[in-house]
Phi, psi and omega in degrees: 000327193280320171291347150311290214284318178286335189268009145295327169308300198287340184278315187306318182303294207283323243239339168280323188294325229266324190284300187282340170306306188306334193279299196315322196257001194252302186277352168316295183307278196325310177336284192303295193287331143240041201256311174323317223276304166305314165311340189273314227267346145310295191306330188269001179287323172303338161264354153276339181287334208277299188325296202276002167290304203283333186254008158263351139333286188303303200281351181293337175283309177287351166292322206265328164313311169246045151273295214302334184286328184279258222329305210272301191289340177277312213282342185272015137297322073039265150313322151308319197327119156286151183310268180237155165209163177283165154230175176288186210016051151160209177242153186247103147258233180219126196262095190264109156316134190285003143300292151340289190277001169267354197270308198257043115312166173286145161323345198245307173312298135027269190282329174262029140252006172253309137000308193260327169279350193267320183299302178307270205306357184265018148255141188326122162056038168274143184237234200175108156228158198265151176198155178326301202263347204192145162268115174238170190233126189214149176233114204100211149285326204281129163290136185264324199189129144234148200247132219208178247174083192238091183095201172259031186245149184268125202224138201251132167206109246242113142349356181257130220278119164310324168281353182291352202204006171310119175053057200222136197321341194265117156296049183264190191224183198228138191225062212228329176291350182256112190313317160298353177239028180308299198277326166245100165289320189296073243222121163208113194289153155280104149220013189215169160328268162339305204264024182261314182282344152282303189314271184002285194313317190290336179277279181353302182314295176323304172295328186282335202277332171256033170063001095036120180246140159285152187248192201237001196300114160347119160321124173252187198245081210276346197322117187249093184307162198270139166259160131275182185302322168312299177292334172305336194276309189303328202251035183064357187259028191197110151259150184265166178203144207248069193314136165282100184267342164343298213237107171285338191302320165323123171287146219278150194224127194304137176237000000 
């Protein structure tokens, strides 16, 4: 009887470990289960932010693309334009500010017209004026220099006697017959490196020779982005002109 009674005691003890094992392995699981429940539902919130990153990413891309296209389509619009054509009464071209024509120079042409004007204007009481064809630098009344748009060459012309430089590292040339360049006779095209660091050296010349002191003035920023012929026309910096071939003698008539 007594071994009845213990090995019921013995059953109820394992039957009790077995009940708290199970609970013990019951809240493991649940645990487990939702710590799972939780890692998905982080991964999937980070993907969607990932998701809605990428795709405010993408239109940001398609925006700037199709900036680049509306660009790409003026200038290749633009570039159809001819040079001239006929209309009636006479042929219609297109009449370029030496504004104009620094806005559609090449970036290199650019920098050694931002270079060569800041190099002039870093001397005392050097000034700057702007005119449909050409930029000039005086000190005072006297013109000193001027700057002109021949092609795609940028071209400097200098206060200076052209003989003076005869069989000499500058290749300049003497313009001095032409009246509007009487006073800068001194013609040197830029078109490269080199001959952007000889203008340099002939403006050096130039200021000792008129006595011209340099200054500490700060560099600027002359950079201009390339327009096309449209917007330049809209903003006055293009004129169309409408040539007489009848009468070449005819002063030329603006539209």
């Amino acid at each position: 009887m007594n071994g009845l009674i213990n090995g019921v005691k013995l059953f109820g003890s394992e039957l009790s470990m077995n009940s708290t094992l199970a609970y013990v392995l019951v809240i493991i699981g649940m645990a487990l289960l939702l710590g799972a429940i939780i890692t998905l539902l982080v991964m999937l919130v980070l993907s969607l932010r990932k998701k809605k990153e990428d795709e405010e990413e993408n239109d940001e891309q398609l925006n700037l693309e199709e900036q680049a296209e509306e660009i790409e389509e003026v200038a290749a619009a633009a570039a159809e334009l001819p040079e001239e054509e006929s209309v009636a009464g006479g042929v219609l071209t297109y009449d370029r500010s030496f504004t104009a024509k620094y806005i559609q120079s090449s970036d290199d042409i650019k920098q050694y017209y931002i270079k060569i004007k800041n190099q002039l204007l870093s001397y005392k009481k050097v000034g700057a004026r702007m005119s449909w064809k050409r930029e000039s630098f005086h000190k005072g009344r006297e013109t000193i220099a001027r700057l002109t748009f021949r092609g795609k060459t940028l071209c400097l012309y200098l206060a200076l006697d052209p003989a003076k430089f005869t069989d000499s590292k500058y290749a300049v040339e003497d313009v001095k017959e032409i009246a509007s360049y009487a006073d800068t006779p001194c013609l040197y095209r830029i078109r490269s490196d080199r001959r952007e660091n000889y203008a340099e050296e002939l403006i050096a010349e130039l200021m000792t020779e008129k006595g011209i002191i340099k200054t500490d003035r700060p560099s600027e920023d002359y950079y201009l982005p390339y327009e096309g012929i449209v917007e330049l026309i809209e903003k006055g910096l293009i004129k169309r002109v409408i040539r007489d071939t009848s009468f070449p003698d005819l002063s030329q008539q603006t539209v």
